[in-house]
C-alpha positions in Angstrom: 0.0 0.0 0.0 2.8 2.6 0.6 4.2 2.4 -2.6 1.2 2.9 -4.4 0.5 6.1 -1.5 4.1 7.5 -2.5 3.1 6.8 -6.3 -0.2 9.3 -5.8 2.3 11.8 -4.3 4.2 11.9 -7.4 1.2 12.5 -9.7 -1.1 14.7 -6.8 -1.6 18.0 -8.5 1.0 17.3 -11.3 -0.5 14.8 -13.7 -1.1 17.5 -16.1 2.6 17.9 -16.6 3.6 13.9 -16.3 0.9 13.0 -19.2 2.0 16.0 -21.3 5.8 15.5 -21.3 8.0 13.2 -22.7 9.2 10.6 -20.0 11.6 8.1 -22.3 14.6 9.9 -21.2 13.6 8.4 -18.1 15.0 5.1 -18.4 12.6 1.7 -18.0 14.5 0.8 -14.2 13.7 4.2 -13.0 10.1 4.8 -14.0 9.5 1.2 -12.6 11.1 3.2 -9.3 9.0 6.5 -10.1 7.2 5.9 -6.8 10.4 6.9 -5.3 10.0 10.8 -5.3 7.4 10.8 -3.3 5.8 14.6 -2.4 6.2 16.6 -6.3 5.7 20.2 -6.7 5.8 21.5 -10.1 7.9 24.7 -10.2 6.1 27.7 -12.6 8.5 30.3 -13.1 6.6 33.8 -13.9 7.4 35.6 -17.1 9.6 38.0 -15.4 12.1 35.2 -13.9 11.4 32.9 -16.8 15.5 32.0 -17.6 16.8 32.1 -14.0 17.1 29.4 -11.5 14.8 29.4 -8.5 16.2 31.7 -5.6 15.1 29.1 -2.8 17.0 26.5 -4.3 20.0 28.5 -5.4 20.5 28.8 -1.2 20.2 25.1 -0.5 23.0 24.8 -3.3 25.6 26.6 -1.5 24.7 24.6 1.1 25.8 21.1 -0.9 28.6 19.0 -0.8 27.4 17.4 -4.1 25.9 18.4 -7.0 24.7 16.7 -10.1 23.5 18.4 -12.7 22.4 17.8 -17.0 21.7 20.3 -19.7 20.8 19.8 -23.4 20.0 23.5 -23.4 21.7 26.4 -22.8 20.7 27.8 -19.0 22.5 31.4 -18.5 22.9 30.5 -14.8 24.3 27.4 -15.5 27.9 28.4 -15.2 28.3 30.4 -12.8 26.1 28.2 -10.6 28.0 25.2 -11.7 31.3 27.3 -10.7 30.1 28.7 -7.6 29.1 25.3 -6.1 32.5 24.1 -6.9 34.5 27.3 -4.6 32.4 26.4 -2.3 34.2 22.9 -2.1 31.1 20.5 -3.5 31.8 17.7 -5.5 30.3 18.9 -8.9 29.6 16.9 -11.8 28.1 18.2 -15.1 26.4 16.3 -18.1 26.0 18.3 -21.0 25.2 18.1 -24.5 28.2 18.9 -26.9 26.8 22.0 -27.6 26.0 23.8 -24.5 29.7 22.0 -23.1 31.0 24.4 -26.0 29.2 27.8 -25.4 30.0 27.2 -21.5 33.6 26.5 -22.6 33.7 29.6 -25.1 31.6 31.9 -23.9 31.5 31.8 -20.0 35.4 31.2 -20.0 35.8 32.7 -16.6 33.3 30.4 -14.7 34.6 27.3 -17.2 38.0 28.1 -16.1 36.8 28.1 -12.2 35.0 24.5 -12.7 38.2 22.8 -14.3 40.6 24.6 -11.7 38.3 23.3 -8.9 38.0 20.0 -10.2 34.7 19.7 -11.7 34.2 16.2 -13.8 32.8 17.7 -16.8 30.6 14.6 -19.1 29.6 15.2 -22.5 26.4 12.9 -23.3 25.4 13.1 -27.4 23.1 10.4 -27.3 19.6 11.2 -28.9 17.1 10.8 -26.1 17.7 13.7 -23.4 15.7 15.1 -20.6 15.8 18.6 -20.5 17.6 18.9 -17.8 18.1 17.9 -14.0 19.4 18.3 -10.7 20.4 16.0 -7.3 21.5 18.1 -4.6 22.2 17.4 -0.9 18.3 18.3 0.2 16.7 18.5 -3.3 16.0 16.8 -7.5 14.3 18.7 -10.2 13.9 16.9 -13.5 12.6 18.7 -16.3 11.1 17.3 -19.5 10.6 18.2 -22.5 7.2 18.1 -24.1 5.7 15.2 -26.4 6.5 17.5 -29.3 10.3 17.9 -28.2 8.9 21.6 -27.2 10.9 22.9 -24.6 8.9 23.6 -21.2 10.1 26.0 -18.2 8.3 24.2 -15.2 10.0 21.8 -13.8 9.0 19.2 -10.9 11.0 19.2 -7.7 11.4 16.6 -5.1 12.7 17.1 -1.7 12.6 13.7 0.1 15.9 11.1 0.9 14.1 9.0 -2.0 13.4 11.3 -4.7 17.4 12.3 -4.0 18.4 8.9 -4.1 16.4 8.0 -7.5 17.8 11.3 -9.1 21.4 10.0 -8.4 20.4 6.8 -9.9 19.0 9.1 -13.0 22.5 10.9 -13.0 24.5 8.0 -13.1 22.4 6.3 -16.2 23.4 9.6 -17.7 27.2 9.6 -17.0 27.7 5.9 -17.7 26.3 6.7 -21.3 28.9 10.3 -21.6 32.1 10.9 -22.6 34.3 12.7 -19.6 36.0 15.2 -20.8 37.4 16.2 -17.6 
């Protein structure tokens, strides 16, 4: 009964998003496990803060020892949160698509510079079926998907439970077993 409880927690108010999203990047084991994240909320940024990460979750990040994160599209906080994290002494890794791997590398060189001088393991995955993105923290996982029509989507759910955590590590390390490390 409690897995099917904690499976009802996942969908509870966010079905909407789960039936109109694209959930193969989610691979077979994990969705089997989806019960795992327990308590969702779906995250809807307003128009005004549409391309930044969350403020409340930026604070728990300074707070992490580890990080996790994937991107197969370009987030303009992405570096310097990536690089920050690392200063701060957390054990970063980054999955990204070739692409965004080369805009960070060429275009943010300063906070690129900062992640490989503080020991970042930098992953480039090119294989065809992606999530949007994600990220495992210490205290919190957010996945989000793209849309059944590859559309790209800003809301993203989050999960803050020792489950959801320890099923978004699992997610992360599907990811880097299937990318090239490039550092």
């Amino acid at each position: 009964m409690l897995p099917l409880t904690s499976l009802l927690d996942v969908f509870d108010g966010n079905k909407d998003y789960w039936s109109k999203h694209d959930r193969s990047p989610i691979p077979r084991h994990l969705i089997k496990k989806i019960d795992m994240l327990g308590k969702c909320t779906l995250e809807e940024p307003d128009l005004d803060h549409l391309f930044e990460f969350p403020k409340h979750l930026r604070d728990k990040l300074d707070k992490s020892k580890k990080v996790t994160s994937f991107y197969s599209y370009f987030c303009p906080d992405c570096p310097s949160i990536q690089a920050s994290c690392a200063k701060n002494g957390a054990e970063v890794r980054l999955i990204l698509d070739e692409k965004v791997y080369n805009r960070m590398k060429n275009d943010f060189e300063e906070e690129y510079n900062t992640c490989v001088k503080n020991r970042v393991s930098l992953y480039i995955y090119s294989g065809k079926v992606r999530p949007s993105s994600f990220m495992v923290s210490d205290n919190f996982m957010l996945l989000k998907l793209f849309g059944k029509e590859g559309e790209f989507d800003h809301r993203k759910i989050m999960s803050f439970t020792p489950s959801a955590l320890e099923w978004g590590n699992e997610l992360a390390q599907y990811y880097i077993d299937r990318s090239e490390k490039i550092n």
